[in-house]
N, C-alpha and C positions, 0 to 999 in steps of 0.2 A: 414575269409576274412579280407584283408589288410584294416583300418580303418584311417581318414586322422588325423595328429597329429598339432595343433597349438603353442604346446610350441617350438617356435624360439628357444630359447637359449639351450634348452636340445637338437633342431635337431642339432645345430650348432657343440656341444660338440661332438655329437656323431659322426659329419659329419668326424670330426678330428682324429677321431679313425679310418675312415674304411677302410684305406690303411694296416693298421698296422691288423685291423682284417684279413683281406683280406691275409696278409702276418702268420698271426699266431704268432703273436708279442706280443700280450695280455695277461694279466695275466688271473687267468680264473674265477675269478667274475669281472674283466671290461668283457671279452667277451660274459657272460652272460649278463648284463647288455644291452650291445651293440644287443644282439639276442634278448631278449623282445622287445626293441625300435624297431626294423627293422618290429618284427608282429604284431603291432598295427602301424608302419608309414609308409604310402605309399610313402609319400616322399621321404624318405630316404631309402627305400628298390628301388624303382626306379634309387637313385644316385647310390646308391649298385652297381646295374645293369649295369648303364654306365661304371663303374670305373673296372667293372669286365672283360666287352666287350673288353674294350681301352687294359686293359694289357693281355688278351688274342691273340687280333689279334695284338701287339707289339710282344709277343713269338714267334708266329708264324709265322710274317714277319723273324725276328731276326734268327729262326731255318732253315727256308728254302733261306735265303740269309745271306752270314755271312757280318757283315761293317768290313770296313778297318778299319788300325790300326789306322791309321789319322783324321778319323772321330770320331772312339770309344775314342781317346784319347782328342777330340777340348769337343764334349758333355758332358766327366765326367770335364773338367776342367770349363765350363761355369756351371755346377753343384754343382763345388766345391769354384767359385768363385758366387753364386749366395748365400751362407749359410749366415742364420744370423750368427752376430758373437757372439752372446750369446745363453743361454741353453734355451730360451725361446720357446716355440713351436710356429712355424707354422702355419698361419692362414689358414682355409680350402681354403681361396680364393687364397692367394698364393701358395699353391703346389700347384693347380688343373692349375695357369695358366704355373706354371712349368713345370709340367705332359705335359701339352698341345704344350709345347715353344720343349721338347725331343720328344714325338711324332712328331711333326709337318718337326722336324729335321731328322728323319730317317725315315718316311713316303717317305719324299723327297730324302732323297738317294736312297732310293727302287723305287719309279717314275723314276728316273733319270737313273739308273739301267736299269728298266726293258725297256726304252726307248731306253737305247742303243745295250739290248739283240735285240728288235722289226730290231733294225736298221742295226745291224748285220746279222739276221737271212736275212731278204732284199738282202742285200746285195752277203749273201754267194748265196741266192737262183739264183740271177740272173747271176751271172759270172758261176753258175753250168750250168745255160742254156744253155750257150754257148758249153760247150761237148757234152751235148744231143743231140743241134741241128747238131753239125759236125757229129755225126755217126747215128743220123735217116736220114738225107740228102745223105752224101755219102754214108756210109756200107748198112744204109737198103733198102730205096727208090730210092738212086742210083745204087744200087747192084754194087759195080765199087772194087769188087776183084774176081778173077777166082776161078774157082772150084780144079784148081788144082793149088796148091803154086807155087808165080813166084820163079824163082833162085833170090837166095841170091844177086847175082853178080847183077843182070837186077834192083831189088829195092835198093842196094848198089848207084846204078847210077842217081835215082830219089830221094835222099836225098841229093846226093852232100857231101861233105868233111865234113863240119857242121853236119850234122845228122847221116851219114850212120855208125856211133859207136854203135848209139841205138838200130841198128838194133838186137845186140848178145843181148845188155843187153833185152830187150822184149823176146827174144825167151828162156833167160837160167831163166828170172824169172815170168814166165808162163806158170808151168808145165802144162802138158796134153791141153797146146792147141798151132794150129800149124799157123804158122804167113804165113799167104796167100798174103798181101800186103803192102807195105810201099811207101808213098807219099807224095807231099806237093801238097795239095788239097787248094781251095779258093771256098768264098763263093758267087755266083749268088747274082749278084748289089751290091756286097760289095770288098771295096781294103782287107780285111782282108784275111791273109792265115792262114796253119795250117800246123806241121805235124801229120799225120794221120798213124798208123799201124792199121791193120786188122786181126783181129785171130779168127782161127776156134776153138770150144772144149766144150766139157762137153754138146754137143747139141745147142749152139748158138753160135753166131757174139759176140766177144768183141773188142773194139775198144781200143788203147791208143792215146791220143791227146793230140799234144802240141801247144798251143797257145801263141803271145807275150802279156803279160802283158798291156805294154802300159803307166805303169806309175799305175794301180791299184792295190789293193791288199787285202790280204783275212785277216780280223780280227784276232786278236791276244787272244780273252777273250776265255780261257779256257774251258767256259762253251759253248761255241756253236763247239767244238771238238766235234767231231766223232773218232779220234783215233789219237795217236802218234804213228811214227814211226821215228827212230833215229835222232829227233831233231826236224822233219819235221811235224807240225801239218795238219790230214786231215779229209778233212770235206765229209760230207754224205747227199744225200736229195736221197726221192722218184719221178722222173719227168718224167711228158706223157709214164707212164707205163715203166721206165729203172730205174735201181739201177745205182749212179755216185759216185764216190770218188773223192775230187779234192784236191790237193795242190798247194803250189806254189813252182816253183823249178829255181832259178835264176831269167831270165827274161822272164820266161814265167809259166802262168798257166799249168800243167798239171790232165789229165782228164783218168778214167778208167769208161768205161762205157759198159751195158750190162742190160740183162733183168735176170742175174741170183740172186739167193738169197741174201739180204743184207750183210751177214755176210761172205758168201762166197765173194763177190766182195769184202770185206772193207780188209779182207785178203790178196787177191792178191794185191790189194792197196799198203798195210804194207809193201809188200813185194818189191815192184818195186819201192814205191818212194826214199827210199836213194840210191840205185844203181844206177835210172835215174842220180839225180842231183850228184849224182859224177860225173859220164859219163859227163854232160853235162857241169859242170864246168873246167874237164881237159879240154876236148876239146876246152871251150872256151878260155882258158890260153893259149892253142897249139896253139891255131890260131889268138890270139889276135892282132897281126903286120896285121892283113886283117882279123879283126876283121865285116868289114862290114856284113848284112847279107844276107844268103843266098836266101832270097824267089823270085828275080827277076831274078837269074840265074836257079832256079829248079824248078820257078812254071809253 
């Protein structure tokens, strides 16, 4: 049992050492020396402790978030501008408030970090809502596509010039499932529209939805990706029981929603978003002289 040590000056010495112990830096009668002191002094088997805790969970923040280049490089410089300028060592009170001054700095990038992953993940969650709610509202609760697919030509005509391209691109990149309806749907007490396709396959309702942006937009930090596909980052949640995929493609959100399995959804995902926003882009170039939009002559 750890026994309590009064000689100050030998804790002081030894205090100086236990970075360097700690590190394996020692010759190895100081390191001995340093291991007797530690089992007869509680004190400094207790600092041991702290200093061991501190640069454990700095590892471990460090491995599981990397710092930027700009940070890693402002730290080592206020590091290298804080050195004595002589061989002299180091008092134990000034490295530990050193220690304390780099800790305290990348503690706070990682708060700052994980506050803006908090605020993102928010973010993506709520603008996903909005597809969930267009295709449990219309496709599921509304049931408002027929059992038997309209003609092409009849949904061609509820899109209007603006939309009715996306009609091919849905149906050629959504194998095995068959597009029952195409629409510009709006939501009950709200001016917001949509375009909305409906497809049958694989045993369920999947929806494609496009919505206007409005001036929003879906976070850019890599780490709240769900998947890239050709340029186009798209994001994933599980909401009120539907798997959604959503990107942004121009100016508007788009949404792939359905109750089938994640990976299967985030697929067809991959697969449609850079075909949509081509599609959507020509068109919008084609039509740019009467560029206004379409939702108060189609809705």
């Amino acid at each position: 049992m750890n026994t309590l040590s009064f000689d100050s000056k030998r804790c002081e010495r030894i205090r100086q050492q236990l970075d360097s112990y700690l590190s394996n830096e020692l010759l190895v009668e100081t390191a001995s020396e340093v291991l007797r002191h530690l089992e007869s002094c509680e004190s400094c088997s207790r600092d041991l402790e702290s200093r061991m805790w501190v640069r454990d969970a700095l590892q471990r923040a460090v491995a599981s978030r990397p710092v930027p280049d700009s940070i890693r490089t402002d730290v080592l410089r206020k590091l290298r501008d804080s050195q004595p300028r002589s061989f002299v060592c180091v008092g134990a009170r000034r490295w530990a408030l050193r220690l304390a001054a780099v800790a305290l700095v990348l503690l706070g990038l990682f708060a700052a970090e994980w506050l803006n992953l908090r605020r993102g993940e928010q973010l993506i969650a709520s603008i996903l809502k909005l597809g969930v709610s267009d295709h449990v509202i219309c496709a599921i609760q509304g049931h408002n596509y027929p059992e038997v697919a309209n003609p092409p030509d009849q949904i061609r005509e509820k899109l209007g010039a603006r939309y009715a391209p996306l009609l091919q691109v849905v149906q050629r990149q959504l194998p095995g499932f068959e597009l029952l309806e195409g629409h510009i749907c709006s939501i009950p007490g709200s001016d917001r529209k949509y375009v909305h396709f409906i497809t049958r396959g694989h045993g369920t309702i999947l929806s494609v939805i496009l919505t206007e942006r409005n001036g929003a937009a879906l976070p850019r930090d890599k780490l709240l990706l769900s998947a890239d596909s050709g340029g186009l980052g798209i994001y994933q949640d599980h909401l009120s029981g539907m798997e959604i995929a959503g990107f942004e493609s121009g100016q508007y959100f788009a949404f792939v929603v359905s109750d089938l399995n994640q990976k299967e959804l985030l697929q067809l995902a991959r697969g449609l978003a850079p075909a949509l926003s081509e599609t959507l882009h020509t068109t919008a170039r084609l039509l740019r002289p009467n560029a206004t939009t379409q939702w108060a002559k189609h809705g």
